[in-house]
C-alpha positions in Angstrom: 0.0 0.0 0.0 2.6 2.3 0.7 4.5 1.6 -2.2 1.0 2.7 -4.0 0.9 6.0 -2.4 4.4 6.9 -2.9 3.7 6.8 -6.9 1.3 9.8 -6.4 3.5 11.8 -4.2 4.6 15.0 -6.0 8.4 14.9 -4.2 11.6 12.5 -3.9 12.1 13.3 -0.1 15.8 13.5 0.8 16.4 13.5 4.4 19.8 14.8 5.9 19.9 13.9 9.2 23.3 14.8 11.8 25.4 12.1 12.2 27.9 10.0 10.8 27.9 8.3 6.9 27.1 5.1 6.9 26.3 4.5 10.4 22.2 4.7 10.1 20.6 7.1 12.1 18.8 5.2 15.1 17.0 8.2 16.9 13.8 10.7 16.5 14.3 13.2 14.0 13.1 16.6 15.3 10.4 16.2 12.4 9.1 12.6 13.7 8.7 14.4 17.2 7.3 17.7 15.9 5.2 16.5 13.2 4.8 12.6 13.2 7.0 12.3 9.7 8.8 9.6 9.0 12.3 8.7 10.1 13.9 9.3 6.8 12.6 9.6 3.2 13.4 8.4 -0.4 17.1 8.8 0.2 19.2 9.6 3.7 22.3 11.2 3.7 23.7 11.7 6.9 26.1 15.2 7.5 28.8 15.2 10.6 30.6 18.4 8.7 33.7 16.9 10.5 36.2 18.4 8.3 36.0 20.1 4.9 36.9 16.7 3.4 33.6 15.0 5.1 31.6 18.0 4.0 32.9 17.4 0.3 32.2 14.0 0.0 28.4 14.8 1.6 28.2 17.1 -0.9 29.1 14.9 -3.6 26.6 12.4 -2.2 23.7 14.9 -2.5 24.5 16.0 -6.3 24.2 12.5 -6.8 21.1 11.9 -4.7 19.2 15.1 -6.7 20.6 14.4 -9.6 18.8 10.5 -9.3 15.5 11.5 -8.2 12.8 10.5 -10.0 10.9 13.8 -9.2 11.6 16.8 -8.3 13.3 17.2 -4.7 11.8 18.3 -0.9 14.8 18.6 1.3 15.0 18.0 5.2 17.9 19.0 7.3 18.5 19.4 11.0 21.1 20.9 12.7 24.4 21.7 11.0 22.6 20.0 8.3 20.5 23.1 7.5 23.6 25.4 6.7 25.2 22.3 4.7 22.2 22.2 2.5 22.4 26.4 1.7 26.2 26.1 1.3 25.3 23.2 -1.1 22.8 24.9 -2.9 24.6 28.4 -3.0 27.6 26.3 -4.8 26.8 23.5 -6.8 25.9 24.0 -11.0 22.3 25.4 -11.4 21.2 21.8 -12.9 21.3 19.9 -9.8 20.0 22.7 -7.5 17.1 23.4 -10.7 15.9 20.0 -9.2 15.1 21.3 -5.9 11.3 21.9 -5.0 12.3 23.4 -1.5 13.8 22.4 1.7 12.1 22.2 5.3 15.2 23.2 8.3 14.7 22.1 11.5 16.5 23.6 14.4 19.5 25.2 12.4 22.7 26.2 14.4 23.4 30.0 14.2 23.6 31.1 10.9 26.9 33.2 11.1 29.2 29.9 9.5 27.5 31.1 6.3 29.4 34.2 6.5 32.1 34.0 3.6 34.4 36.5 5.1 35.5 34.2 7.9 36.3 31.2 5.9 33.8 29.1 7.9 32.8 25.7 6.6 30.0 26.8 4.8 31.0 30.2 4.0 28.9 30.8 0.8 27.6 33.8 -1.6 25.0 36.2 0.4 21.9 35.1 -1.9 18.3 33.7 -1.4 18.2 30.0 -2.0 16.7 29.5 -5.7 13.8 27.4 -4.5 11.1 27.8 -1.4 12.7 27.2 1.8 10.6 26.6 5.6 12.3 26.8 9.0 11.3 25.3 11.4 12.6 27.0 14.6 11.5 30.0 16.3 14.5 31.3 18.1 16.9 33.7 16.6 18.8 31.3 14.8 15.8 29.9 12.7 14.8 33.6 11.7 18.1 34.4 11.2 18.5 31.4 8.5 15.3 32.6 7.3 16.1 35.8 6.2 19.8 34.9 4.7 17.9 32.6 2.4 14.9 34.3 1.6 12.5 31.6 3.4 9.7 31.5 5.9 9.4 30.4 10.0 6.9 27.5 10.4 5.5 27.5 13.6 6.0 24.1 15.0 2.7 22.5 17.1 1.7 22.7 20.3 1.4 18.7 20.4 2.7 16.3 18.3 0.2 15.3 15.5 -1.1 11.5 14.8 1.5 9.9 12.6 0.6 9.9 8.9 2.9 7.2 8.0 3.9 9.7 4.7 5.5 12.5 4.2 2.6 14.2 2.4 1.9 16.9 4.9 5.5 18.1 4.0 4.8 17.8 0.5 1.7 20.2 0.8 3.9 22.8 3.0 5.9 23.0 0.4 3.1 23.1 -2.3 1.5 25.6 -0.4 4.0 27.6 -0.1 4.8 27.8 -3.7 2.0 28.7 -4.5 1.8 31.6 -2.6 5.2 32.7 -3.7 4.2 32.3 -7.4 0.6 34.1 -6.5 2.7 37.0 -5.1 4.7 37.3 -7.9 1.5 37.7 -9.9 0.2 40.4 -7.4 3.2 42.5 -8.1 3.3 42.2 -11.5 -0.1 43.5 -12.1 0.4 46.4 -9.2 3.1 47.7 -11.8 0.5 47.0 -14.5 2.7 44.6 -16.6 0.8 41.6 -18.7 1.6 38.0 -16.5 1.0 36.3 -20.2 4.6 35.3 -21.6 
């Protein structure tokens, strides 16, 4: 059965998860406790960011994870994770990043190793991420990573919802989201009266 739902899903979900390559990852993820998601999606790619080297070879691993997927791409970090995924996506050729629907961040460390002046491990350009991004953390930090890359805070819930057993209420964050971005756009467009037909 679940193999039939996954056919109608609109996302390949690609969950990176702290923690070592290769080891599995054997505890909740802040989005099983948070939201009742799964463990880990389509693929898994664990990040430790223990050394430029490590961080390369994760990197390597997720162009070759996106550039797999059968559908377009959702995302979902955690932790040091979160700043991997915008130093990825800041970086790598437009075609793997063009495969990116979004990206959900949960509980991102302070967003200041993004800063390319200081040559921290993910120092990067200062640009909004090409594609929608939700974090999911309302301290500083998650509004901090919010604004450096041009995404939105998701208020988590109060109480943990009933498990779903899918990762379609992710799906339809994301969906929903776009949507509004692209409805937006169109609101702007015709404020400076200019024709939304190509």
């Amino acid at each position: 059965m679940t193999g039939e739902l996954r056919l109608t899903d609109p996302f390949s979900i690609i969950t990176l998860p702290m923690g070592r390559p290769g080891t599995g990852v054997d505890r909740a993820m802040p989005w099983e406790n948070l939201f009742a998601w799964p463990r880990q999606g389509d693929v898994q790619l664990p990040f430790d960011g223990a050394s430029r080297e490590a961080r390369d070879i994760w990197a390597t691993r997720l162009d070759h994870a996106v550039a797999h997927a059968d559908r377009a791409v959702l995302l979902v970090a955690e932790g040091a994770a979160c700043l991997a995924s915008v130093w990825w996506a800041r970086l790598s050729p437009s075609h793997y990043v063009s495969k990116v629907a979004g990206a959900l961040f949960f509980q991102p460390p302070p967003a200041g190793s993004l800063d390319r002046t200081g040559g921290q491990l993910f120092a990067s350009p200062d640009v909004a991420l090409p594609f929608p991004s939700l974090v999911v953390d309302a301290t500083e930090r998650g509004s901090g990573l919010a604004q450096l890359c041009g995404g939105r805070i998701l208020n988590a819930p109060r109480a943990a919802p009933l498990p779903t057993g899918m990762w379609r209420q992710a799906q339809r964050l994301i969906e929903r989201f776009s949507a509004n971005v692209v409805e937006q756009d169109m609101r702007v467009l015709r404020s400076w009266g200019l024709d939304e037909r190509p």
